[in-house]
C-alpha positions, 0 to 999 in steps of 0.5 A: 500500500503506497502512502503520501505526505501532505507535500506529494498531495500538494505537489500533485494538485497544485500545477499540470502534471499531464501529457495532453496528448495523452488526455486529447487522444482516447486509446480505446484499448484502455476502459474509459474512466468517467469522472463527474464534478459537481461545483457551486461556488468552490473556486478556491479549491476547484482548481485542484480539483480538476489538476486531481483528475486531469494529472492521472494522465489517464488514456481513456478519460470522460470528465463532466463538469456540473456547475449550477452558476457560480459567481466566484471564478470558478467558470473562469477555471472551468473555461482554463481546461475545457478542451480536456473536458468532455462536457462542463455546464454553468446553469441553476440546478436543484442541489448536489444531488441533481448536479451529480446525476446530470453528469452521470446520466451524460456518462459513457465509460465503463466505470464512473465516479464522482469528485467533489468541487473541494476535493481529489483524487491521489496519484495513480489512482485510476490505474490502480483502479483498472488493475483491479477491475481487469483482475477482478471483473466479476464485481460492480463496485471498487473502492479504498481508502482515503485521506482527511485534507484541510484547506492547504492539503496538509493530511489530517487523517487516514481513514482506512477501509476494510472489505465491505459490509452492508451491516457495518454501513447501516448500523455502524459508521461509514465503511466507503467514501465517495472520494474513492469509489469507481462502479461499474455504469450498468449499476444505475440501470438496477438502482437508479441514480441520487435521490435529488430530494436529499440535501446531504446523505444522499451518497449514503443512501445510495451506497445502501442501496447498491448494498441492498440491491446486492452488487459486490464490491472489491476493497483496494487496499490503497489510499485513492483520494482525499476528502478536504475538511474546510469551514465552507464544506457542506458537513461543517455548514449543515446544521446536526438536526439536517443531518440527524432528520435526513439519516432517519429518512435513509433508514426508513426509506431503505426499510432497516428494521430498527434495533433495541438498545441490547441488540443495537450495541450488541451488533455494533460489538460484533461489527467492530470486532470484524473490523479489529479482525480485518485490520489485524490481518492488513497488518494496520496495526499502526492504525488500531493503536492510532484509534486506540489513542484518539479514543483515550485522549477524548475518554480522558478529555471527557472525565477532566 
C-alpha cells in the first residue's frame, strides 16, 4: 500500500502534471474512466480539483463538469481546461444531488465516479483502479481508502477501509467514501441514480442501496483520494438536526428494521470486532493503536 505526505498531495494538485496528448487522444484499448464534478461556488479549491483528475494522465478519460452558476471564478477555471473536458455546464440546478446525476446520466465509460468541487483524487489512482477491475471483473463496485485534507492539503487523517459490509454501513459508521469509489455504469440501470430530494446523505443512501440491491464490491487496499475538511464544506455548514432528520429518512426509506438498545450495541460489538479482525490481518496495526489513542485522549478529555 503506497502512502503520501501532505507535500506529494500538494505537489500533485497544485500545477499540470499531464501529457495532453495523452488526455486529447482516447486509446480505446484502455476502459474509459468517467469522472463527474459537481461545483457551486468552490473556486478556491476547484482548481485542484480538476489538476486531481486531469494529472492521472489517464488514456481513456470522460470528465463532466456540473456547475449550477457560480459567481466566484470558478467558470473562469472551468473555461482554463475545457478542451480536456468532455462536457462542463454553468446553469441553476436543484442541489448536489441533481448536479451529480446530470453528469452521470451524460456518462459513457465503463466505470464512473464522482469528485467533489473541494476535493481529489491521489496519484495513480485510476490505474490502480483498472488493475483491479481487469483482475477482478466479476464485481460492480471498487473502492479504498482515503485521506482527511484541510484547506492547504496538509493530511489530517487516514481513514482506512476494510472489505465491505452492508451491516457495518447501516448500523455502524461509514465503511466507503465517495472520494474513492469507481462502479461499474450498468449499476444505475438496477438502482437508479441520487435521490435529488436529499440535501446531504444522499451518497449514503445510495451506497445502501447498491448494498441492498446486492452488487459486490472489491476493497483496494490503497489510499485513492482525499476528502478536504474546510469551514465552507457542506458537513461543517449543515446544521446536526439536517443531518440527524435526513439519516432517519435513509433508514426508513431503505426499510432497516430498527434495533433495541441490547441488540443495537450488541451488533455494533460484533461489527467492530470484524473490523479489529480485518485490520489485524492488513497488518494496520499502526492504525488500531492510532484509534486506540484518539479514543483515550477524548475518554480522558471527557472525565477532566
Amino acid at each position: 500500500m503506497t502512502k503520501f505526505t501532505s507535500q506529494e498531495i500538494k505537489e500533485f494538485v497544485s500545477k499540470p502534471l499531464f501529457d495532453e496528448k495523452v488526455i486529447l487522444n482516447k486509446d480505446p484499448s484502455w476502459p474509459k474512466i468517467s469522472i463527474v464534478t459537481p461545483s457551486y461556488n468552490q473556486a478556491q479549491f476547484l482548481e485542484r480539483t480538476i489538476l486531481s483528475v486531469l494529472n492521472q494522465n489517464y488514456p481513456n478519460l470522460e470528465y463532466i463538469i456540473i456547475d449550477g452558476g457560480s459567481t466566484d471564478g470558478s467558470v473562469e477555471l472551468i473555461k482554463k481546461y475545457e478542451r480536456y473536458l468532455a462536457y462542463w455546464v454553468s446553469e441553476p440546478d436543484r442541489g448536489q444531488a441533481h448536479a451529480i446525476n446530470k453528469g452521470f446520466k451524460m456518462a459513457s465509460g465503463e466505470l464512473v465516479g464522482w469528485q467533489n468541487s473541494d476535493d481529489v483524487y491521489l496519484t495513480n489512482a485510476f490505474r490502480r483502479i483498472i488493475k483491479e477491475y481487469k483482475s477482478n471483473p466479476w464485481y460492480d463496485v471498487w473502492f479504498g481508502n482515503i485521506y482527511l485534507i484541510d484547506k492547504d492539503d496538509l493530511i489530517i487523517k487516514e481513514m482506512k477501509f476494510i472489505p465491505f459490509s452492508l451491516e457495518h454501513l447501516v448500523f455502524y459508521d461509514w465503511n466507503l467514501s465517495s472520494q474513492g469509489v469507481f462502479w461499474k455504469r450498468n449499476v444505475f440501470e438496477k438502482v437508479g441514480y441520487l435521490d435529488e430530494t436529499f440535501q446531504v446523505l444522499f451518497d449514503w443512501d445510495w451506497f445502501i442501496r447498491l448494498g441492498l440491491y446486492g452488487f459486490k464490491f472489491k476493497f483496494v487496499r490503497e489510499f485513492l483520494g482525499g476528502y478536504r475538511i474546510h469551514e465552507a464544506s457542506k458537513l461543517s455548514m449543515i446544521q446536526g438536526d439536517i443531518r440527524r432528520d435526513s439519516k432517519e429518512r435513509v433508514l426508513r426509506k431503505n426499510k432497516v428494521v430498527r434495533l433495541k438498545y441490547f441488540n443495537l450495541h450488541l451488533k455494533q460489538f460484533k461489527i467492530f470486532l470484524r473490523r479489529i479482525f480485518y485490520y489485524l490481518i492488513q497488518g494496520d496495526l499502526d492504525y488500531i493503536y492510532k484509534g486506540f489513542c484518539r479514543r483515550l485522549r477524548k475518554l480522558i478529555g471527557y472525565y477532566a
